[in-house]
DOTI-929932 format. One record per residue (C-alpha): residue number from 1; z, y, x; residue in one letter. Coordinates in nm, 3 decimals. Layout:
// residues N
> resi  Z  Y  X  resn
> NUM  Z  Y  X  A
...
***
This chain:
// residues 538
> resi  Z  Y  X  resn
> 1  12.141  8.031  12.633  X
> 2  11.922  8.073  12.947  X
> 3  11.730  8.361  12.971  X
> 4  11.435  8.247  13.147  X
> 5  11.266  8.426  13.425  X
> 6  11.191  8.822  13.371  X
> 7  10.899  8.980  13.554  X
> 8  11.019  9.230  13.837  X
> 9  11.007  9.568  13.691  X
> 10  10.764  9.792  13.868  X
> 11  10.990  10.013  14.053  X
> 12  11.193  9.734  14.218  X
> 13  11.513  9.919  14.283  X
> 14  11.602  9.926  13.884  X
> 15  11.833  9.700  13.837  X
> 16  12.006  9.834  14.156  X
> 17  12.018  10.181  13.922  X
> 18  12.113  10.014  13.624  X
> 19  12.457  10.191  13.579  X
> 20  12.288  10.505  13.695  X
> 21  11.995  10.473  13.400  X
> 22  12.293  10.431  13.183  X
> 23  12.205  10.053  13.064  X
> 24  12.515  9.934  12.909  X
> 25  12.690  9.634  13.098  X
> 26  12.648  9.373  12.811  X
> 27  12.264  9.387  12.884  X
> 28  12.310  9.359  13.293  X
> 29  12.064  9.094  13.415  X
> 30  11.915  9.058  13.074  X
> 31  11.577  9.080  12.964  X
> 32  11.730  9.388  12.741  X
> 33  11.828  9.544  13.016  X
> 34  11.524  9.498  13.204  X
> 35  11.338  9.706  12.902  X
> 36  11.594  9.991  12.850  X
> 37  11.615  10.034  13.244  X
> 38  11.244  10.064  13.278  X
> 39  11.274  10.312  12.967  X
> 40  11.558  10.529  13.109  X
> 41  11.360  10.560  13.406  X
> 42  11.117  10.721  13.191  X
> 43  11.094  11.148  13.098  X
> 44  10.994  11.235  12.702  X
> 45  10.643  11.384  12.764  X
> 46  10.647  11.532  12.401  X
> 47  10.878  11.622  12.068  X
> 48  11.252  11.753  12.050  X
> 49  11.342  11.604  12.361  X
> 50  11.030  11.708  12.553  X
> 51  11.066  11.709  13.024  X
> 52  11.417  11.529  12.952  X
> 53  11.517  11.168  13.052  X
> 54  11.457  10.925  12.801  X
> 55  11.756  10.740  12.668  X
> 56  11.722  10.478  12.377  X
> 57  11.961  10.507  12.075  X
> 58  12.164  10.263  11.963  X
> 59  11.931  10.081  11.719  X
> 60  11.722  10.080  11.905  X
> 61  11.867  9.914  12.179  X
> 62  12.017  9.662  11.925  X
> 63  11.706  9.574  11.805  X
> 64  11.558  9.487  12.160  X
> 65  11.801  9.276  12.197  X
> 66  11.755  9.110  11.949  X
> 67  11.349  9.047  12.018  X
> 68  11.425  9.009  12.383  X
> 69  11.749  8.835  12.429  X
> 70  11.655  8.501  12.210  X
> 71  11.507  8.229  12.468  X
> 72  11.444  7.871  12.370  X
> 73  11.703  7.630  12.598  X
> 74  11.486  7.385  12.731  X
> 75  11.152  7.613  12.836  X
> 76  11.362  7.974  12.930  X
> 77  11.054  8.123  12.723  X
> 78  11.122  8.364  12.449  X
> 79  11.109  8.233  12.084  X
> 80  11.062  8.577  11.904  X
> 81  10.733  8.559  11.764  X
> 82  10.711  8.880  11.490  X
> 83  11.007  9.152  11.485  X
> 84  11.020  9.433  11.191  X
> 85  11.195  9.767  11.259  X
> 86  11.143  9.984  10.910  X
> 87  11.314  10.323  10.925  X
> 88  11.246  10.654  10.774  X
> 89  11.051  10.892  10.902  X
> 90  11.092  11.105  11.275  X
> 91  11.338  10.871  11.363  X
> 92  11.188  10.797  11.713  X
> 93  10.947  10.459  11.624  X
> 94  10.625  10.614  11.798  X
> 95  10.861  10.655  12.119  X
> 96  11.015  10.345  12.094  X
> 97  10.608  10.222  12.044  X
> 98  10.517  10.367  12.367  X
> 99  10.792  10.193  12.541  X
> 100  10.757  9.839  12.436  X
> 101  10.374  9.869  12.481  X
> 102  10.391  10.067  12.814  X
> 103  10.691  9.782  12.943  X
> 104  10.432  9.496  12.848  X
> 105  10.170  9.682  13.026  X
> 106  10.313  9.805  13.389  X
> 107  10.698  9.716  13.356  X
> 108  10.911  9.389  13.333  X
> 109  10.721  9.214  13.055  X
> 110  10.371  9.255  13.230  X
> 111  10.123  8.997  13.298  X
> 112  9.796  9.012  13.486  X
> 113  9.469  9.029  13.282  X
> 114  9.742  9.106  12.928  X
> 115  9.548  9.212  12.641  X
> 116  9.793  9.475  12.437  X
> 117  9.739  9.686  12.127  X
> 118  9.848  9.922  11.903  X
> 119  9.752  9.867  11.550  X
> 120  9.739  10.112  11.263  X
> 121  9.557  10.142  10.918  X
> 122  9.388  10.460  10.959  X
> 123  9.205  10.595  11.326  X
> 124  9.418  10.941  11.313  X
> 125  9.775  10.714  11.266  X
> 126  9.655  10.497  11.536  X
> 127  9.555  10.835  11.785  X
> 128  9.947  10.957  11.730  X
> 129  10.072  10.619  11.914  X
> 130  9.749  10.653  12.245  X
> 131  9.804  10.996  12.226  X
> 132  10.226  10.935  12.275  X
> 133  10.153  10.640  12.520  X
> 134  9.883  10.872  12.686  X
> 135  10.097  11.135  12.759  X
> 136  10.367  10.951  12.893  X
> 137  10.192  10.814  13.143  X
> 138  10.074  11.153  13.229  X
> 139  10.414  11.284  13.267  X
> 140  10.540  11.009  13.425  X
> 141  10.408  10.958  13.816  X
> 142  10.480  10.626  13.873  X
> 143  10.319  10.534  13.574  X
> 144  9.958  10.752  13.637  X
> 145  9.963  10.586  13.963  X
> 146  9.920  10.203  13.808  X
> 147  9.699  10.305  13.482  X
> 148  9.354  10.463  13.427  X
> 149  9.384  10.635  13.075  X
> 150  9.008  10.586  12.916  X
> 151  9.028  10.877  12.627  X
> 152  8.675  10.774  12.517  X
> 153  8.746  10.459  12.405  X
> 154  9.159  10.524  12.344  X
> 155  9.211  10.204  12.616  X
> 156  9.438  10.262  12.905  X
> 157  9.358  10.018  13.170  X
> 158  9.641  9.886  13.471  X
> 159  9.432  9.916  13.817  X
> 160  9.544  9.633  13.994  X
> 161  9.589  9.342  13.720  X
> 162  9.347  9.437  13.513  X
> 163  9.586  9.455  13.195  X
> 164  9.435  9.625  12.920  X
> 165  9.566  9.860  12.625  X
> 166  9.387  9.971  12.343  X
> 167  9.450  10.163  12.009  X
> 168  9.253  10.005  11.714  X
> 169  9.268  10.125  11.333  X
> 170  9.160  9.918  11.012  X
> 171  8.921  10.143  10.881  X
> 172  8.725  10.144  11.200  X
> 173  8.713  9.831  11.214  X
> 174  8.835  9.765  11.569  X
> 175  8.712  9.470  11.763  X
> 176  8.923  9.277  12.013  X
> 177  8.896  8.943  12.183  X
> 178  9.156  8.611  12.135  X
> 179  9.450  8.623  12.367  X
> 180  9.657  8.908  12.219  X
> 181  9.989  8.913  12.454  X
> 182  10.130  9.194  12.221  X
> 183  10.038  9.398  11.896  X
> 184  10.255  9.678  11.809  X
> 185  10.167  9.781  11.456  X
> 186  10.223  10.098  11.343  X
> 187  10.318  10.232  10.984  X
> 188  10.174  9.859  10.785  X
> 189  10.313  10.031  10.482  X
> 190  9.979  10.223  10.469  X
> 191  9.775  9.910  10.463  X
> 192  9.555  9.860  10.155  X
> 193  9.498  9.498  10.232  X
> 194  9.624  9.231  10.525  X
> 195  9.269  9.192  10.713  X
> 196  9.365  9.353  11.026  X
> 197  9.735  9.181  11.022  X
> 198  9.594  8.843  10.971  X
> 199  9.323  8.843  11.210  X
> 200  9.585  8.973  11.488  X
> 201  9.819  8.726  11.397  X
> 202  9.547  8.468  11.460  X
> 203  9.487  8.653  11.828  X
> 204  9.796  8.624  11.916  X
> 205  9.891  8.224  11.853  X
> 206  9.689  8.163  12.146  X
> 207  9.911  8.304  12.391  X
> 208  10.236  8.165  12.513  X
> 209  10.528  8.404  12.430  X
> 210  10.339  8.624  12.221  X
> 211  10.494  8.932  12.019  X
> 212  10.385  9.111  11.683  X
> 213  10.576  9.397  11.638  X
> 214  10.588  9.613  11.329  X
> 215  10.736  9.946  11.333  X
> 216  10.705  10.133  10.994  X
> 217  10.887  10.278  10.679  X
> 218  10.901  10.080  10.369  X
> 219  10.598  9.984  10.167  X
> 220  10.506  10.091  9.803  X
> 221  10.604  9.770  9.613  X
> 222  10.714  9.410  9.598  X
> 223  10.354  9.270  9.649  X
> 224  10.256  9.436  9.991  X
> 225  10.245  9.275  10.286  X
> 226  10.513  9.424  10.431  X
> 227  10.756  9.379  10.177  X
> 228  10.651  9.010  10.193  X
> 229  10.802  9.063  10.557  X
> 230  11.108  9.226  10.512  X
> 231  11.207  9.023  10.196  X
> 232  11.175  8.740  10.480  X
> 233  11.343  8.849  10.741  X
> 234  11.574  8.946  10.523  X
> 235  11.676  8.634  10.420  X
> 236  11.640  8.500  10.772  X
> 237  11.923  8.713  10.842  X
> 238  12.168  8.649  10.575  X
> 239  12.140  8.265  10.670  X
> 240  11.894  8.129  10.379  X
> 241  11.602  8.062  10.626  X
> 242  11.698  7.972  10.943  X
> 243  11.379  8.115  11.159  X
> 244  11.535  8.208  11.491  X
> 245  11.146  8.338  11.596  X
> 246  11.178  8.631  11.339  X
> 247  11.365  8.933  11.381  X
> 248  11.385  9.198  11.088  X
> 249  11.599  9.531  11.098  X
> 250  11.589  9.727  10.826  X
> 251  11.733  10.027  10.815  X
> 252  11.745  10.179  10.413  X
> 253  11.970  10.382  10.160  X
> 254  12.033  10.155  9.872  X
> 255  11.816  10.244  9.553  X
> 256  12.133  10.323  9.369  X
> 257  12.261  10.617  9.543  X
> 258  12.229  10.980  9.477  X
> 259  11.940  11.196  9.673  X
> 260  12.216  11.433  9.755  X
> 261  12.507  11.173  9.935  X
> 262  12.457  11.264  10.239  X
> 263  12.680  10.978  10.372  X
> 264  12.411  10.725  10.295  X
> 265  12.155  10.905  10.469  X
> 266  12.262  10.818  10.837  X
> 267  12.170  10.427  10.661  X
> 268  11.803  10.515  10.665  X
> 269  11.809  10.749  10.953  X
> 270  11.971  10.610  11.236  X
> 271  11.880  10.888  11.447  X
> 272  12.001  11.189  11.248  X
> 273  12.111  11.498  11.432  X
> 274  11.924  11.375  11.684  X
> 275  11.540  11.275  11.616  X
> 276  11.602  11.369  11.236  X
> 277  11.688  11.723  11.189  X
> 278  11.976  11.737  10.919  X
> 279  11.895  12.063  10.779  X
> 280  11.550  11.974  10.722  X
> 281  11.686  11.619  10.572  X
> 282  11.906  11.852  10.336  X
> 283  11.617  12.067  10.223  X
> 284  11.392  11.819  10.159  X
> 285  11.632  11.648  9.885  X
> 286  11.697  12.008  9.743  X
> 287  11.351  12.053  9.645  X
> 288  11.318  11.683  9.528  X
> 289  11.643  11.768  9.290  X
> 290  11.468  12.068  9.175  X
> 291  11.107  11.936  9.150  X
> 292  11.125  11.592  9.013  X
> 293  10.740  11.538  9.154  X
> 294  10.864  11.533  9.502  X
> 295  11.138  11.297  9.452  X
> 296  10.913  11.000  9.554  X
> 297  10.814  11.180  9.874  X
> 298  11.154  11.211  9.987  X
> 299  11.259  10.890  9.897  X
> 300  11.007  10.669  10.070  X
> 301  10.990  10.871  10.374  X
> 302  11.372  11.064  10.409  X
> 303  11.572  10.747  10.260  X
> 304  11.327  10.467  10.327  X
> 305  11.321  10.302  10.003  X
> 306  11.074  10.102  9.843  X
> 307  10.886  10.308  9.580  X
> 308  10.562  10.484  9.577  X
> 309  10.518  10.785  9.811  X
> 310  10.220  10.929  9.595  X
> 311  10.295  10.974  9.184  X
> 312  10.222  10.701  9.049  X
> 313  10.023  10.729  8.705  X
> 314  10.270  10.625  8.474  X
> 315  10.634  10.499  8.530  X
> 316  10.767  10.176  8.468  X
> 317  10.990  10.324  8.173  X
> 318  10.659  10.494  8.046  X
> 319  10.504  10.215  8.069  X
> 320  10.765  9.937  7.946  X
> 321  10.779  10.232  7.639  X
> 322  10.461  10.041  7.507  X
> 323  10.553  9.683  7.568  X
> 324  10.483  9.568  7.202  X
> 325  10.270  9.280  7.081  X
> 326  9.952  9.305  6.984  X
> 327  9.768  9.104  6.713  X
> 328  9.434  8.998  6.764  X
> 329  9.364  8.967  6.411  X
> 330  9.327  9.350  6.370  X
> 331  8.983  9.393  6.609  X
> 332  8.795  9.119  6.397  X
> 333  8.892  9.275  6.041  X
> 334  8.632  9.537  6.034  X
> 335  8.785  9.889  6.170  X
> 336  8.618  10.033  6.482  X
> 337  8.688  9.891  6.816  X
> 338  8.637  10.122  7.116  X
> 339  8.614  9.969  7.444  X
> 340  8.624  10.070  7.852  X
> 341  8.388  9.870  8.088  X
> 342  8.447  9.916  8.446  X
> 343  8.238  9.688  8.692  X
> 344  8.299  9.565  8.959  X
> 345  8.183  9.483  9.353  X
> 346  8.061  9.131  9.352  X
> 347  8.387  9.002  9.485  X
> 348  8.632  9.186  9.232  X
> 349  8.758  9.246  8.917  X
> 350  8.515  9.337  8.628  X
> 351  8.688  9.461  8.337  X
> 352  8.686  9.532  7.972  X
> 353  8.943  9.704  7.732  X
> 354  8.923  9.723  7.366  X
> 355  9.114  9.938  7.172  X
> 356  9.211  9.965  6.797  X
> 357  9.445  10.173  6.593  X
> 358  9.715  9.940  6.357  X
> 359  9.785  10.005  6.079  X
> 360  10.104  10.224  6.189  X
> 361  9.861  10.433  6.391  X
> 362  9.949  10.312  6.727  X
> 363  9.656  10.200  6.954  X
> 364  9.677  9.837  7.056  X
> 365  9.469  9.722  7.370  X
> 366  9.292  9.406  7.401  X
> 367  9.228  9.318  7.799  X
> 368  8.968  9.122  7.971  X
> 369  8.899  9.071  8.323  X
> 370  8.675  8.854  8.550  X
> 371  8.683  8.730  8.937  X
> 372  8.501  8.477  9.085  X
> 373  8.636  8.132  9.063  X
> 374  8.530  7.988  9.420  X
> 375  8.742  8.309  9.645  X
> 376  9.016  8.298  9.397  X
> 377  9.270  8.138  9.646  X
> 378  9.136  8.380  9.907  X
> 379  9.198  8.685  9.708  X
> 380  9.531  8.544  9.604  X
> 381  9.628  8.568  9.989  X
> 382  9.455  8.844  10.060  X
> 383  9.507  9.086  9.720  X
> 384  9.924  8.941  9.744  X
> 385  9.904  8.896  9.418  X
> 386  9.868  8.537  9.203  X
> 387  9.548  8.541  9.079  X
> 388  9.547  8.176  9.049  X
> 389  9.843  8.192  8.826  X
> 390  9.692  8.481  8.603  X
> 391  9.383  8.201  8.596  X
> 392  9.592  7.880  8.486  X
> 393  9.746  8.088  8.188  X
> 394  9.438  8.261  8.039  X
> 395  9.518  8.605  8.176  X
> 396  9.221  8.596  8.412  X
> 397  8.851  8.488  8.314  X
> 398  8.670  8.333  8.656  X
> 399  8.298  8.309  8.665  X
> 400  8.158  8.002  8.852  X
> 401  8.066  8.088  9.253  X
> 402  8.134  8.312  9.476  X
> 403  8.058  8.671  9.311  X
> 404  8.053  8.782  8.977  X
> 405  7.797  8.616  8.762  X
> 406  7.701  8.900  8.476  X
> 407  7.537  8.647  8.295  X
> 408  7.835  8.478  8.248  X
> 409  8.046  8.813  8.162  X
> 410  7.751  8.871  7.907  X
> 411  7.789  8.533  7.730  X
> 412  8.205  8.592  7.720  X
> 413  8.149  8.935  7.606  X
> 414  7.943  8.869  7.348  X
> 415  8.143  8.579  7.264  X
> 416  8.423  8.785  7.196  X
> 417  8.256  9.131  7.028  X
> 418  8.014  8.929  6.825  X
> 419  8.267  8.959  6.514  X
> 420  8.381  9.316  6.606  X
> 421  8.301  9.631  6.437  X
> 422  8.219  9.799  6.784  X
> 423  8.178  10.230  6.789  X
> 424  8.169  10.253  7.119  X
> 425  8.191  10.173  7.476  X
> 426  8.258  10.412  7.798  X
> 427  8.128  10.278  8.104  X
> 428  8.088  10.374  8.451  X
> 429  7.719  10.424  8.581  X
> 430  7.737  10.230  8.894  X
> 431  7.606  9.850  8.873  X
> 432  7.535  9.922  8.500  X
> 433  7.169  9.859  8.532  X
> 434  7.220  9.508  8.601  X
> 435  7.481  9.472  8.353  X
> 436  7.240  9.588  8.082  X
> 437  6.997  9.349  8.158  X
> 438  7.203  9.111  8.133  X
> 439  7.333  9.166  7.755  X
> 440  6.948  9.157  7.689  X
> 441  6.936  8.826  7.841  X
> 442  7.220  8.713  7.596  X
> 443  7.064  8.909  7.277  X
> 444  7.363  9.126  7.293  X
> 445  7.347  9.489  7.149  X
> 446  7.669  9.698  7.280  X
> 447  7.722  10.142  7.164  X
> 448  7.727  10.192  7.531  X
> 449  7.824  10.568  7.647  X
> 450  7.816  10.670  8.034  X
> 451  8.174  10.785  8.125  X
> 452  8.133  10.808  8.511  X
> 453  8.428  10.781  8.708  X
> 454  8.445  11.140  8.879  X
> 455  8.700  11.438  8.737  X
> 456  8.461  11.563  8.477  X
> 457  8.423  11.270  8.278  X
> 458  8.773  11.112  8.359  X
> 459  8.977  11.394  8.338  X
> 460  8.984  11.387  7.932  X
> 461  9.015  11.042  7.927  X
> 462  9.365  11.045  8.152  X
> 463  9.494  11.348  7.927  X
> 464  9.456  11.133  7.582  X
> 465  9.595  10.808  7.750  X
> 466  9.876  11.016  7.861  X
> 467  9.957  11.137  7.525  X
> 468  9.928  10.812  7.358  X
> 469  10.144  10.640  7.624  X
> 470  10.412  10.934  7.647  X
> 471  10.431  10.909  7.242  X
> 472  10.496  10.554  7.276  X
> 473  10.220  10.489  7.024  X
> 474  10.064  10.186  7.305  X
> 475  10.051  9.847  7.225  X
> 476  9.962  9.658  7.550  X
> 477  10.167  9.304  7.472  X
> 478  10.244  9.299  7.872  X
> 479  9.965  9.166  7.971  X
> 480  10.045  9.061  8.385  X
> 481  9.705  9.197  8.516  X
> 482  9.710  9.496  8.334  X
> 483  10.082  9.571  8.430  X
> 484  9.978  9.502  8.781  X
> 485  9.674  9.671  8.751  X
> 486  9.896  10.028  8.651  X
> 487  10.136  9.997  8.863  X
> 488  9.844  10.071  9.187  X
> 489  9.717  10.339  8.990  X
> 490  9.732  10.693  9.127  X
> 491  9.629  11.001  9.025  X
> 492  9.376  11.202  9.188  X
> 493  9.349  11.577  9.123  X
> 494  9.072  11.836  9.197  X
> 495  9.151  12.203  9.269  X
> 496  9.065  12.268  8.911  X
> 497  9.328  12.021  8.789  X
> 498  9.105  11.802  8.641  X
> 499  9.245  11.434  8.678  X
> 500  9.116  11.087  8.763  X
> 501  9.234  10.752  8.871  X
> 502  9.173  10.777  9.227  X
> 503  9.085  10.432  9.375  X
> 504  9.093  10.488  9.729  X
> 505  9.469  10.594  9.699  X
> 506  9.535  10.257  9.526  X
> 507  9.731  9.983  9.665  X
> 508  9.548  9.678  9.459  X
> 509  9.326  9.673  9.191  X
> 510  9.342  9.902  8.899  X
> 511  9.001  9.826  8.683  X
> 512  9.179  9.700  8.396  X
> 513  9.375  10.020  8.436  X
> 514  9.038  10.256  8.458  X
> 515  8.902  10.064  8.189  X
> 516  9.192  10.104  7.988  X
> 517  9.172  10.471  7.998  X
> 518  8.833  10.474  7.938  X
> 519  8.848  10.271  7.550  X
> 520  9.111  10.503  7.476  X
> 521  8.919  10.804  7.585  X
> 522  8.583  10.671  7.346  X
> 523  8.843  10.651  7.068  X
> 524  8.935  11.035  7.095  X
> 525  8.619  11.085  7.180  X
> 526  8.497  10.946  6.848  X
> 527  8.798  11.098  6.619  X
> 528  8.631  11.296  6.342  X
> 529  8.828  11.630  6.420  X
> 530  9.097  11.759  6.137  X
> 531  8.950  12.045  5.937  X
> 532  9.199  12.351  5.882  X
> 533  9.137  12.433  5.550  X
> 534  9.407  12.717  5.521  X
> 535  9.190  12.882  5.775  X
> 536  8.898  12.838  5.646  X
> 537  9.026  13.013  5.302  X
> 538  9.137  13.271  5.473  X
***
């Protein structure tokens, strides 16, 4: 296929060197080459290979040709529109950042008056890949003499075409104008929702031959965003899709293998023995053999595998432990009910849990949960999860408008306690005010007990949940949202060991999850405790 015209490369005598920067022949008057000419001309300004030339590896060279090398036949113009790399950690992606963004910005891909960034979830990830680009223009002459690096405002700015770079993080909420040329986003995995994604994406459709480029190890589950991208490109490239504008490598030890087979390893970590220290690779899994809460660690960030960095709550085998059914017939035939209420912002879940004990002396859990009806097919895009489908089959209640209407949760709630021998109900303080007021409004009369949300009041809760679950003696009927909801949840600890669900660590909701904990925490709460006679003989 053509190739298309390639900018001249800022030091014009490149391709003249190109045997002498060591770019292999098959990439000789390619747009490929261009890049990894312009990057062997370049010195590491930081890391293990700090003051030496700067060669690309072989993946990574692979996978610029791939993004670079595909040009549409009839315009020359490059059809590669978004290109994944996911590899495990210290395996060279914040250099390789630096190059594509630096190559867009004063080598063979620039353009005059270019708008680039560099897009992370948090403002400290997003400071590693300035700080990188920063300092190799610093170390790099040629470079310092065509850019102005702006530290204030982490923009580096070309002083001639007025091409602009710029660092921006999620929970800063960066600002940028329409007429992205490229977006290099950095670690996605750590993305709580796809605001920032979506909103570049929309930047960049504006500009002819346009690039989103993700760089980043593996996300926590099936329903992130990123997954939803490699699961694509995925298929893309075992023929199922054809999509010649998407490029996905993925670079991952398969699930099944042992922490300790050290020939998978080199499948997650390209560059091992190289960027990736082996010894510190092999240590790493030692402890994770030896100290089973560390196994997660290594896995998502040694062997780049899908699963949750942090611990998650409980595991799917914990969990699936208390699959049984539940029968509704037991909450309405006159033994206490306990319940968990946690509330929600105006836009999310608000939840309820009601817990009884059978007849066996397990605890079965009754679920509830609201959203608002009008922003449901928002959410569903935005949360990656299917809310709508949860809707259609009962599992989700949706409240007419665009926020939460309490009134409404009031009339459901006391729609569905009103024949309920109810003890008790934990809530969280926050929003509770108008909550109450609106059970008045409905004539309903709930136990309610404040159970805030903070170590001291949680931290009892999580330790009887955890017994009851680890005993097996759950009934949850697998209920979607809840499943969903306890597969986000993480645990939080303070330095006195007290325990909470921590929210902010959540991917996705996980109210039906806090509230959950909290009916079975009234229950315990409420147990008349066993009298020791013997000792009280004695």
């Amino acid at each position: 296929m053509p190739i298309g015209k390639v900018a001249v490369p800022l030091n014009p005598q490149f391709r003249a060197l190109y045997a002498d920067l060591e770019v292999p022949k098959a990439d000789w008057g390619k747009p490929s080459g261009e890049i990894i000419a312009f990057a062997h001309a370049l010195v590491v300004p930081a890391g293990k290979h700090v003051n030496t030339p700067l060669r690309l590896r072989k993946f990574q060279i692979d996978y610029i040709r791939d993004v670079y090398n595909r040009h549409d036949e009839a315009t020359g113009q490059r059809v590669v529109k978004q290109a994944v790399l996911s590899v495990a950690r210290r395996n060279g992606k914040t250099l390789l950042a630096a190059v594509i963004l630096l190559a867009h910005l004063a080598g063979p891909f620039k353009r005059p008056n270019a708008t680039i960034v560099s897009a992370a979830t948090t403002c400290k990830q997003a400071g590693i890949v300035f700080r990188f680009v920063k300092d190799m223009v610093r170390v790099n002459s040629f470079l310092g003499k065509a850019l102005k690096v702006i530290d204030s405002t982490k923009r580096i700015v070309h002083r001639v075409d007025g091409s602009t770079y710029e660092a921006i993080a999620a929970e800063a909420g960066g600002q940028f104008g329409m007429g992205l040329a490229l977006c290099v986003y950095d670690e996605l995995a750590q993305a709580k929702n796809r605001d920032l994604y979506d909103a570049l994406m929309t930047s960049l459709g504006s500009e002819t031959e346009s690039l989103m480029m993700i760089i980043s190890t593996q996300a926590p589950n099936d329903l992130h965003l990123l997954s939803e991208l490699i699961d694509y490109g995925e298929r893309v490239n075992s023929g199922v899709i054809m999509d010649p504008s998407f490029v996905c490598h993925l670079h991952t030890v398969p699930i099944e293998a042992k922490l300790d087979d050290e020939s998978q390893w080199k499948k997650a970590n390209p560059g091992l023995g190289d960027y990736r220290d082996r010894s510190e690779l092999r240590n790493a899994v030692k402890r994770a053999m030896q100290m089973p809460s560390q196994e997660s660690t290594v896995r998502v960030y040694y062997l780049n595998q899908r699963v949750r960095a942090e611990m998650p709550y409980l595991t799917r085998g914990v969990y699936e432990l208390n699959t049984g059914e539940v029968d509704p017939s037991i909450f309405s035939d006159g033994r206490p009910v306990f319940g968990g209420l946690d509330l929600s912002a105006s836009t999310d879940l608000t939840a309820l849990v009601l817990a009884a004990e059978t007849d066996n002396g397990d605890i079965a859990l009754l679920p509830f949960a609201w959203t608002p009806k009008d922003t449901i097919e928002a959410r569903t895009h935005r949360d990656r999860a299917p809310y709508d489908a949860w809707e259609r089959e009962n599992y989700l209640l949706t409240s007419p408008g665009k926020t939460v209407d309490y009134d409404f949760v009031a009339h459901q709630t006391a729609g569905i306690t009103g024949c309920m021998n109810v003890v008790r109900i934990n809530y969280d303080r926050w929003r509770i005010d108008l909550v109450r007021q609106a059970f008045a409004r409905v004539g309903l009369a709930l136990p309610l007990v404040e159970c805030g949300q903070g170590y001291k009041d949680m931290s009892p809760c999580v330790e009887a949940f955890e017994r009851v679950a680890l005993a097996g003696k759950l009934r949850h009927g697998g209920h979607p949202v809840m499943r969903w909801c306890f597969s986000n949840a993480v645990i939080g600890r303070d330095a006195a060991g007290n325990r909470k669900l921590d929210k902010s660590k959540a991917y996705g909701r996980i109210d039906i999850a806090v509230a959950a904990v909290m009916a079975v925490g009234a229950m315990k709460a409420s147990a008349v405790p066993e009298v020791d006679v013997a000792a009280m003989i004695a």
